[in-house]
C-alpha positions in Angstrom: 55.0 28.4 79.5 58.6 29.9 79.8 59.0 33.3 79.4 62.6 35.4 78.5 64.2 38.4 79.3 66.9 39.5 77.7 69.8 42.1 78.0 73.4 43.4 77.3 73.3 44.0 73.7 75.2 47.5 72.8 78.0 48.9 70.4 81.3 47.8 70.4 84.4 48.0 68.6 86.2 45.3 66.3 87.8 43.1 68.7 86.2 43.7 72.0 83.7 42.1 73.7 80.0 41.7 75.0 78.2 39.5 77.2 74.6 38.7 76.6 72.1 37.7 79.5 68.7 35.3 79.1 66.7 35.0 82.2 64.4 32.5 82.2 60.9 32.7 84.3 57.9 30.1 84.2 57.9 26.5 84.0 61.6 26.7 83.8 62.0 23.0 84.9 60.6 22.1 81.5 63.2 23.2 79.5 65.3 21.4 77.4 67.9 23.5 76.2 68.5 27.2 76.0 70.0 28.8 72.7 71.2 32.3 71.4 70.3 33.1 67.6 70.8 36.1 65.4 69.3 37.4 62.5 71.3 39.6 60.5 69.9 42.2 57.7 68.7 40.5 55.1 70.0 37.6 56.0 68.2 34.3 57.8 68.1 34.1 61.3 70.8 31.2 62.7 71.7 29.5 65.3 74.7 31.0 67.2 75.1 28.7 70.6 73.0 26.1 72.2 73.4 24.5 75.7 71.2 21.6 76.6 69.8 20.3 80.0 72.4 18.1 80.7 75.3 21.0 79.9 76.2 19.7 76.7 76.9 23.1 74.3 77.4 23.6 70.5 77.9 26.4 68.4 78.4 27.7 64.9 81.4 27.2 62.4 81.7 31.5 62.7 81.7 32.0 66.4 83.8 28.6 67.4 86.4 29.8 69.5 85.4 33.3 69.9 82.2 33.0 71.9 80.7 30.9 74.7 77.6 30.1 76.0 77.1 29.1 79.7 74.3 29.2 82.6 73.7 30.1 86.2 70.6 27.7 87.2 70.4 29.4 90.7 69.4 32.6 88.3 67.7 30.3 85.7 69.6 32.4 83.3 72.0 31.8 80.7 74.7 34.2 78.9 76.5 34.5 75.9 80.4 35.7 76.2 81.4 37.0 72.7 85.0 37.8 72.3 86.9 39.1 69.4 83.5 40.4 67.7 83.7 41.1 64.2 81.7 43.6 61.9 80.2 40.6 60.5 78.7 39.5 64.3 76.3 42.5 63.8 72.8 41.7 64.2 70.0 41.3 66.7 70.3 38.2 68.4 67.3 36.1 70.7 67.0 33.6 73.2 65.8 30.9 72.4 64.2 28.3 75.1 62.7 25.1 73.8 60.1 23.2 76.5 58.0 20.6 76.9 57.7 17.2 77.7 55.4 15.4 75.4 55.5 17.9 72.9 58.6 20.3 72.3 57.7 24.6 72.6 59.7 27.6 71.8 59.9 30.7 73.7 61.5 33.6 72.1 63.0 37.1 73.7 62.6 40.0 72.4 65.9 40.3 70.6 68.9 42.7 71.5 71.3 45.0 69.1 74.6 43.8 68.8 76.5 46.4 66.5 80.2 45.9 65.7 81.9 48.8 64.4 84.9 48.5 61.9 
């Protein structure tokens, strides 16, 4: 199993910036990719930023540009840079880890505030 911690949510204002953390802990070779989602009040949860095994990245339409997802494999962790947040960023977002070999698993933090003020 693959386990996630998670930190570096907070408030910020329009236009600045946070960086989220994911450290990963387990059977970390497993893993296939590593994403970030959000889930937004009453709204579905998304997918913000995903970066595979082989480093290959993608992200949504509404955070192109602005954020960027990378990883540390000596730390097993992997962060999210958001620049230029927006009131409409606010939500809380999760790491996301998807493992397995035969048979594909998620693993899920437990979710961080990100709350951009106006």
């Amino acid at each position: 199993q693959v386990q996630l911690e998670e930190s570096g949510g907070g408030l910020v204002q329009a236009g600045g910036s946070l960086r989220l953390s994911c450290a990963a802990s387990g059977s970390i070779f497993s893993i296939n990719a590593m994403g970030w989602y959000r889930r937004a009040p009453e709204k579905q949860r998304e997918l913000v930023a995903r970066i595979t095994r082989d480093g290959s990245t993608n992200y949504s339409d509404s955070v192109k540009g602005r954020f960027t997802i990378s990883r540390d494999n000596a730390k097993n962790t992997v962060y999210l840079q958001m620049d230029d947040l927006k009131p409409e960023d606010t939500a809380v977002y999760y790491c996301n880890a998807r493992w397995g070999k035969i048979r594909e698993f998620d693993s899920w933090g437990q979710g961080t505030q990100v709350t951009v003020s106006s």
